[in-house]
N, C-alpha and C positions, 0 to 999 in steps of 0.2 A: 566472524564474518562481518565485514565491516564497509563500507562506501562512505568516504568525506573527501566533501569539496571544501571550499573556501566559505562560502555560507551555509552549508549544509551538510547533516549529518545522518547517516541507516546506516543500523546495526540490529544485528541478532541476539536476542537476548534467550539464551536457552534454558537459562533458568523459568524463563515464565512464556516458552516459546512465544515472542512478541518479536516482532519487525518495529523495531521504532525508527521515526521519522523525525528529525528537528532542523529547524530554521527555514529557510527560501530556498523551493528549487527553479530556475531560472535558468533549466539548460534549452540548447537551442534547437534540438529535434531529437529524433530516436536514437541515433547514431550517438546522442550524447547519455542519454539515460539509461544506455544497452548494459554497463556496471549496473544498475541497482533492478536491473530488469534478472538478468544472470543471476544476482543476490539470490532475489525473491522466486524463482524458477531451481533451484537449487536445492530451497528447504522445503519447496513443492515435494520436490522429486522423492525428498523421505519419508512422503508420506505422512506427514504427522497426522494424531485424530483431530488437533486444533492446529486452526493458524490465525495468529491474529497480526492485522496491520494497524498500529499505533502511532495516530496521523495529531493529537493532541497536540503537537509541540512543532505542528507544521503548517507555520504564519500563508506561508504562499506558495502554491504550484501553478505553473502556467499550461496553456492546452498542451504542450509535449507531455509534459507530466501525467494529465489527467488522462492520456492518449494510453499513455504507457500502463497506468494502472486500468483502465479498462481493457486490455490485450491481455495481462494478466489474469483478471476474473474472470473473462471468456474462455481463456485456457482451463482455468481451476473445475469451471464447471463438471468437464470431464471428471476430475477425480471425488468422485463418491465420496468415497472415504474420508475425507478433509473437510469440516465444517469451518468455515472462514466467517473471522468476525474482524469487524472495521471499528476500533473507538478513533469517536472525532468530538470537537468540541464546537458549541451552542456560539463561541464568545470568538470564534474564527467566519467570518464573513461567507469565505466562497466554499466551505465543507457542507454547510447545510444542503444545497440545493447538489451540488456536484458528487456528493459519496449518496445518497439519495439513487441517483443514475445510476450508482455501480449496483446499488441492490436491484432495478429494476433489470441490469443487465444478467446478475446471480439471483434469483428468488429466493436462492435458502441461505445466502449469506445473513449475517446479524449485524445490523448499524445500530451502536452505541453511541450516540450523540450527547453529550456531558457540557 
Protein backbone atom coordinates (compact mmCIF):
# COMPACT_ATOMS: atom_id res chain seq x y z
CA UNK A 1 0.00 0.00 0.00
CA UNK A 2 1.58 2.92 -1.25
CA UNK A 3 0.72 6.91 -2.07
CA UNK A 4 3.65 8.90 -4.12
CA UNK A 5 3.58 12.11 -5.48
CA UNK A 6 6.22 14.07 -7.02
CA UNK A 7 7.82 15.26 -3.62
CA UNK A 8 6.18 12.93 -1.48
CA UNK A 9 6.16 9.66 -0.32
CA UNK A 10 3.41 6.98 2.33
CA UNK A 11 3.69 3.78 2.47
CA UNK A 12 2.77 0.79 4.62
CA UNK A 13 5.16 -0.90 6.18
CA UNK A 14 3.79 -4.27 7.63
CA UNK A 15 6.56 -5.45 8.68
CA UNK A 16 6.58 -3.04 11.58
CA UNK A 17 2.89 -1.88 10.92
CA UNK A 18 4.31 1.80 10.40
CA UNK A 19 2.56 4.46 7.87
CA UNK A 20 5.61 6.23 7.02
CA UNK A 21 5.57 9.63 5.75
CA UNK A 22 8.68 11.40 3.59
CA UNK A 23 9.29 14.62 1.93
CA UNK A 24 6.79 17.80 1.39
CA UNK A 25 3.18 17.45 1.28
CA UNK A 26 1.82 20.66 -0.40
CA UNK A 27 -1.55 19.34 -1.81
CA UNK A 28 -4.15 21.81 -2.26
CA UNK A 29 -7.30 20.77 -0.24
CA UNK A 30 -8.98 17.48 0.82
CA UNK A 31 -10.16 16.50 -2.44
CA UNK A 32 -6.25 16.17 -3.08
CA UNK A 33 -5.16 14.11 0.21
CA UNK A 34 -8.39 11.89 -0.08
CA UNK A 35 -5.42 8.97 -1.52
CA UNK A 36 -3.45 9.04 1.66
CA UNK A 37 -6.60 9.56 3.69
CA UNK A 38 -8.26 6.05 1.88
CA UNK A 39 -4.47 4.76 2.74
CA UNK A 40 -4.76 5.31 6.25
CA UNK A 41 -8.59 4.41 6.79
CA UNK A 42 -7.87 1.14 5.19
CA UNK A 43 -5.31 -0.33 7.77
CA UNK A 44 -7.79 1.32 10.25
CA UNK A 45 -10.26 -0.81 9.10
CA UNK A 46 -8.09 -4.06 10.08
CA UNK A 47 -7.98 -3.41 13.15
CA UNK A 48 -4.60 -3.74 14.12
CA UNK A 49 -3.54 -3.65 18.08
CA UNK A 50 -1.04 -0.88 16.99
CA UNK A 51 -0.98 1.70 14.42
CA UNK A 52 1.66 3.96 14.20
CA UNK A 53 2.15 7.10 11.82
CA UNK A 54 5.94 7.84 11.12
CA UNK A 55 6.02 11.55 10.28
CA UNK A 56 10.15 11.62 11.03
CA UNK A 57 10.99 12.04 7.47
CA UNK A 58 8.15 14.61 6.81
CA UNK A 59 10.00 18.11 6.32
CA UNK A 60 6.49 19.94 5.67
CA UNK A 61 2.64 19.70 5.68
CA UNK A 62 0.49 22.50 4.98
CA UNK A 63 -3.09 23.15 6.83
CA UNK A 64 -4.74 20.58 4.22
CA UNK A 65 -2.50 18.07 5.46
CA UNK A 66 -2.80 18.80 9.11
CA UNK A 67 -6.82 18.95 8.30
CA UNK A 68 -6.56 15.51 7.01
CA UNK A 69 -4.68 14.05 9.78
CA UNK A 70 -6.71 15.34 12.37
CA UNK A 71 -10.25 13.84 10.59
CA UNK A 72 -8.32 10.85 10.83
CA UNK A 73 -7.62 10.76 14.74
CA UNK A 74 -11.11 11.83 15.31
CA UNK A 75 -12.26 8.79 13.39
CA UNK A 76 -9.69 6.57 15.26
CA UNK A 77 -11.01 7.52 18.48
CA UNK A 78 -13.99 5.27 17.92
CA UNK A 79 -11.86 2.28 17.54
CA UNK A 80 -10.88 0.98 20.93
CA UNK A 81 -8.95 -1.56 20.02
CA UNK A 82 -6.24 0.43 18.08
CA UNK A 83 -3.60 2.17 20.15
CA UNK A 84 -2.18 4.84 17.88
CA UNK A 85 1.31 6.14 18.12
CA UNK A 86 2.70 9.34 16.27
CA UNK A 87 6.81 9.40 16.05
CA UNK A 88 7.84 13.00 14.98
CA UNK A 89 11.13 14.57 15.20
CA UNK A 90 12.37 17.53 17.74
CA UNK A 91 14.70 18.75 14.52
CA UNK A 92 11.38 19.44 12.26
CA UNK A 93 9.87 22.86 13.03
CA UNK A 94 6.12 22.68 12.66
CA UNK A 95 5.76 18.81 14.30
CA UNK A 96 6.35 19.97 17.62
CA UNK A 97 3.38 22.19 18.32
CA UNK A 98 1.06 20.63 15.43
CA UNK A 99 1.16 16.51 16.30
CA UNK A 100 0.97 17.94 20.17
CA UNK A 101 -2.83 19.03 18.86
CA UNK A 102 -3.55 15.65 17.49
CA UNK A 103 -2.90 14.12 20.91
CA UNK A 104 -5.07 16.73 22.49
CA UNK A 105 -7.70 15.79 19.87
CA UNK A 106 -6.88 11.68 20.82
CA UNK A 107 -5.80 11.47 24.68
CA UNK A 108 -4.67 7.88 24.45
CA UNK A 109 -2.73 8.42 21.42
CA UNK A 110 1.36 8.21 22.20
CA UNK A 111 3.63 11.26 20.70
CA UNK A 112 7.03 10.16 20.18
CA UNK A 113 8.98 13.25 19.47
CA UNK A 114 12.80 12.27 18.73
Amino acid sequence: MQVKGENYNVWYDKNNGAVNFDGALRLTGMQDYAPILKLLNEIASTEPPNMVLDLQRLEFLNSSGISMLSKFVIGMRKKKSVQMKILGSTNIPWQGKSLKNLQRLMPGLTLDLQ
